[in-house]
N, C-alpha and C positions, 0 to 999 in steps of 0.2 A: 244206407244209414251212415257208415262209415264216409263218401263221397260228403254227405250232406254233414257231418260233424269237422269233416276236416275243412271245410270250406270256409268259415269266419276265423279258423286259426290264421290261414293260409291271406284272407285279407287284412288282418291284425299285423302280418310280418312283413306286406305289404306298406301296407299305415306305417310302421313301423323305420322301416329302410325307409322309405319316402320324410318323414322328417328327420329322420340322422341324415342323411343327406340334402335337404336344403336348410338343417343347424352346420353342415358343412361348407355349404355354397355361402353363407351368412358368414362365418369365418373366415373363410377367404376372402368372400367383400374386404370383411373391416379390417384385417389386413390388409389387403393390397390399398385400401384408401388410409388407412392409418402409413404405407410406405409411403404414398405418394404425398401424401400431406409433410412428413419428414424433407422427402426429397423436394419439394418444396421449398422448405423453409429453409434449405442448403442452398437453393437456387440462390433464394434473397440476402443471402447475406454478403455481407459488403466485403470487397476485395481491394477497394484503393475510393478516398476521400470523394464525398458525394452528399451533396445539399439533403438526401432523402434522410426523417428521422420517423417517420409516421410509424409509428407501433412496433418501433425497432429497439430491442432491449436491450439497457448498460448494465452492465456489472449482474444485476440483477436479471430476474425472469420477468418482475413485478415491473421494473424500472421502466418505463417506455412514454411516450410521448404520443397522442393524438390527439393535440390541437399544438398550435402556436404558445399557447400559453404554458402547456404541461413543458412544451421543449425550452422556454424562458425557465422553469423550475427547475427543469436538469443541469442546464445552465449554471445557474447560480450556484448549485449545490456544487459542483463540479469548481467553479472558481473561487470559492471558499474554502473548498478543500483542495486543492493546490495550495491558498495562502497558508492553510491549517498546515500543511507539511511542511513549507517552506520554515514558518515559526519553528519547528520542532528541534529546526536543527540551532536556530539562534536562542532556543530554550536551553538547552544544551551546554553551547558555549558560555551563558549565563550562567547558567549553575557549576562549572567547572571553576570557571577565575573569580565569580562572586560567591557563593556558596560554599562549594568544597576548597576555594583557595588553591584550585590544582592547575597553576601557572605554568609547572615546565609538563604539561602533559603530551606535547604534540614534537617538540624538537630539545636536543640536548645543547646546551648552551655552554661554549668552553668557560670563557670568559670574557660580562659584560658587564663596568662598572655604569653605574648612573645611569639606570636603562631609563629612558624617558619614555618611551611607552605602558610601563605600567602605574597605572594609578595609585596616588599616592596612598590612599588609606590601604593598598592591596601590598606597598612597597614595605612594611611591619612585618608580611609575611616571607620574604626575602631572607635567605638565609645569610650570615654577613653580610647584614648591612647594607644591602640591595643587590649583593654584586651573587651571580648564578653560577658555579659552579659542576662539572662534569663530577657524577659518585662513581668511585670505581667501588664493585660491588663484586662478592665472588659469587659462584653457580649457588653454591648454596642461598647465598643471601636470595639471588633474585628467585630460586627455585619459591623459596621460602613465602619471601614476600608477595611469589605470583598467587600461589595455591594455598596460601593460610596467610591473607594480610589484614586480618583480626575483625573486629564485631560492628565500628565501624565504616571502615570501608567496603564491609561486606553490604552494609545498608545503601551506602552509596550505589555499589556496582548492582543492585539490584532496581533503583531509581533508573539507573545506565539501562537497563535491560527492559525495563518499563515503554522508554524512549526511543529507544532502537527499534522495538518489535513495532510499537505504532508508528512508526515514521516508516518504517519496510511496509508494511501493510496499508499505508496511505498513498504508497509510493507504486506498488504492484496494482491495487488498485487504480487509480491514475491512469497507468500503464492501458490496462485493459479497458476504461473507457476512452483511452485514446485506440486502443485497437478496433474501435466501435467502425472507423473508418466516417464518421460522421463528423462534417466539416465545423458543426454549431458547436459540439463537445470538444473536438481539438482546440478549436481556438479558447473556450472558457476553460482550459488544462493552461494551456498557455500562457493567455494573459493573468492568468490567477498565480503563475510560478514567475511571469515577470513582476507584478504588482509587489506579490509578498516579498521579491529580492530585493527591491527599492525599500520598501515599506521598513523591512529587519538591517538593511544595511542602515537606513536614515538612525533608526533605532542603538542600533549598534556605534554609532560615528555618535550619538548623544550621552550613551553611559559610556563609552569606552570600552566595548565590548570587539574582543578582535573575532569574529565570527570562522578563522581559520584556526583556532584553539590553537594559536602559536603568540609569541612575544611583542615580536618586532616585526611578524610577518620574513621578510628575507633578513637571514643574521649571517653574519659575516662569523 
């Protein structure tokens, strides 16, 4: 009796180890294919500039390309945004000498009368009469003026801060689809940072905009 009662325990614990141990052999499978799929995908990836883009992701996990056409879309996006950063920084210079009127923001000027480089309707904002002048300024003042330079310059330097962050963040970005090592996105990184340079410089040579936030460019 006892033989015959202990005998379907004794198959149950059977039964039992038998599937914890192949939900174990299961676990290690999809492990060991979930590493090798990983080490895989390390395999593939690109180590130095190579025509292959097929299912290979920018920036993104989403961002990839399998067809010719998807990699025309990456493309684009890609030399657009080059030119969109490029702009960023001639937005910039626009808004300092146009805008906020901050003409000596990049170099200190001993003195220069009749500066022929700055535009006339900007030449109003010239302190004496056009001619630039060095401030001597004591720790105080500059302390002052650095860390309390009132309500609006603060609005300003947070427009600054606006400008900066997106232009860094389009720029590291950038960066990283050109780390793609994929020869079709490098070059739409590139021609898109050559295009936009002509494109802002042409820009720049049309309003008068000196896109090195300086005066005269080299001042004597």
């Amino acid at each position: 009796m006892n033989m015959d009662m202990g005998s379907p325990s004794s198959s149950s614990m059977h039964m039992s180890m038998a599937t914890a141990t192949s939900s174990m052999d299961m676990t290690a499978a999809s492990s060991t294919s979930s590493m090798d799929m990983n080490m895989s995908m390390d395999m593939e990836m690109n180590y130095y500039l190579t025509t292959h883009y097929n299912h290979y992701p920018v920036i993104f996990h989403t961002l990839r390309a399998s067809s010719g056409a998807g990699a025309f879309g990456i493309f684009c996006v890609l030399f657009f945004g080059a030119i969109f950063f490029r702009g960023l920084f001639f937005l910039s210079a626009y808004l300092e000498q146009r805008v906020f009127h901050n003409l000596t923001n990049a170099v200190l000027i001993e003195e220069i009368d009749n500066c022929a480089c700055v535009p006339e309707e900007d030449q109003k904002h010239l302190p004496s009469g056009g001619t630039l002048s060095v401030k001597s300024l004591s720790l105080g003042k500059i302390i002052s003026q650095t860390f309390c330079p009132g309500l609006g310059e603060l609005k300003r330097d947070f427009i600054r801060l606006l400008i900066a962050f997106t232009a860094t963040m389009f720029g590291y970005a950038l960066m990283l689809a050109a780390m793609s090592f994929v020869l079709l996105y490098f070059f739409a990184i590139c021609l898109g940072m050559a295009f936009g340079e002509i494109l802002f410089n042409r820009l720049s040579i049309v309003l008068g905009i000196n896109k090195n936030s300086s005066l005269c460019g080299s001042l004597h």
